[in-house]
C-alpha positions in Angstrom: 0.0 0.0 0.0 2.7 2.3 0.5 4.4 1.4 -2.5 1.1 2.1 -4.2 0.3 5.1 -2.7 4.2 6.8 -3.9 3.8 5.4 -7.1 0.3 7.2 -7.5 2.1 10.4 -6.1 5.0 9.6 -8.3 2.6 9.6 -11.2 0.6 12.7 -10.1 3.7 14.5 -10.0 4.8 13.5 -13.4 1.3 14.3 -14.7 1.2 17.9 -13.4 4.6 18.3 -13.9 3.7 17.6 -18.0 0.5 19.9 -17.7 2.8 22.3 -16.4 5.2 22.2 -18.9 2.0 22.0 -21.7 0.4 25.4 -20.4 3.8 27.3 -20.2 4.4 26.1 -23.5 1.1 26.7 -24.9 1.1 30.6 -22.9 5.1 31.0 -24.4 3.5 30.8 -27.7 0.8 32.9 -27.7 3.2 34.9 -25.7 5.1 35.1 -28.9 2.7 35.1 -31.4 1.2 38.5 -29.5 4.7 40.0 -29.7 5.8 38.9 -33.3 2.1 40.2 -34.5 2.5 43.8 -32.7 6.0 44.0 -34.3 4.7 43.3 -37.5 2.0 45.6 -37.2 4.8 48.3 -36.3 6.7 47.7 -39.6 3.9 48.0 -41.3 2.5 51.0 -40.1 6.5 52.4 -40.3 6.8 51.5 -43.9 3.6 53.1 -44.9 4.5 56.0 -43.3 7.7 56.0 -45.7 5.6 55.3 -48.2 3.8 58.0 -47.8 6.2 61.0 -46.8 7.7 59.6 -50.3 4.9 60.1 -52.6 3.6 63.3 -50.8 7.4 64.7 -51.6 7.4 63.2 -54.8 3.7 65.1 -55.3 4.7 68.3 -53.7 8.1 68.6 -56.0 5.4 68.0 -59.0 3.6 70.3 -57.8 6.1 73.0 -57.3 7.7 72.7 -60.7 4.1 72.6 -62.1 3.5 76.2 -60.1 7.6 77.4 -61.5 7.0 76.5 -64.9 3.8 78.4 -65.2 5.1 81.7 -62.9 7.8 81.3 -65.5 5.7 81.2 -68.6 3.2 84.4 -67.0 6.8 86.0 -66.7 8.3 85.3 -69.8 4.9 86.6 -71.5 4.7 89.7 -70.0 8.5 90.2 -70.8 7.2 89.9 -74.0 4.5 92.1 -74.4 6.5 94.9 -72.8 8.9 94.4 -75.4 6.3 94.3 -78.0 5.0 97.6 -76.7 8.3 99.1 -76.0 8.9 98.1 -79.5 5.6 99.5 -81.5 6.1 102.6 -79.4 9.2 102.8 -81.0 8.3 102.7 -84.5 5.1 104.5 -84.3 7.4 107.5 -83.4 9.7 106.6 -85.8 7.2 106.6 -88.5 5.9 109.8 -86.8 9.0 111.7 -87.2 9.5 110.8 -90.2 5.8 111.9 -91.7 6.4 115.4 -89.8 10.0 115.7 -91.7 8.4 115.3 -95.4 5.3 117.5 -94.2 8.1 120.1 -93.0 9.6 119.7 -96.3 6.8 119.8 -98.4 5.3 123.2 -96.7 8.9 124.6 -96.8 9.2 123.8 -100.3 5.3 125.3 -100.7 6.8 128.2 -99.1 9.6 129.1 -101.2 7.8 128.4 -104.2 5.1 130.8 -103.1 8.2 133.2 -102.4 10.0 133.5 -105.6 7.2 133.5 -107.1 6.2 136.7 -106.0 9.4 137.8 -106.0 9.5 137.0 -109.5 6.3 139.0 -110.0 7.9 142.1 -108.2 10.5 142.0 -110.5 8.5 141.9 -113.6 6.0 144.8 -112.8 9.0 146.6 -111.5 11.2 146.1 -114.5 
């Protein structure tokens, strides 16, 4: 009966002894499975942040050279058309000038005409 009795505690011993050893396990891998989940969900979320602040530079430079290329264009067209101005202004008082020499001439030339003739026409009653 003794004998019985240590090889039932024996036994009992060895049998908690392997539930023990079973839960421990079976908590160490949920244990781990909880950990190697949260630090995948970590380098997820890190990476898409990456991702992100990438493709949000990568729009905003778009976007600035978009913005440069058309201040540039607005620019270079308004350059333009103050040339354009500077340069009809120009040649309107060019053409101006011009048109108020051959008047000048004409009516000067008018003018002397008008002159010798009547000088001429002094002459003759007077002669």
């Amino acid at each position: 009966r003794c004998e019985d009795r240590h090889q039932q505690r024996c036994e009992d011993r060895h049998q908690q002894r392997c539930e023990d050893k079973h839960q421990q396990q079976c908590e160490d891998r949920h244990q781990q499975r909880c950990e190697d989940r949260h630090q995948q969900r970590c380098e997820d979320r890190h990476q898409q942040r990456c991702e992100d602040r990438h493709q949000q530079r990568c729009e905003d430079k778009h976007q600035q050279r978009c913005e440069d290329r058309h201040q540039q264009r607005c620019e270079d067209k308004h350059q333009q058309q103050c040339e354009d101005r500077h340069q009809q202004r120009c040649e309107d008082r060019h053409q101006q000038r011009c048109e108020d020499k051959h008047q000048q001439r004409c009516e000067d030339r008018h003018q002397q005409r008008c002159e010798d003739k009547h000088q001429q026409q002094c002459e003759d009653r007077h002669q």
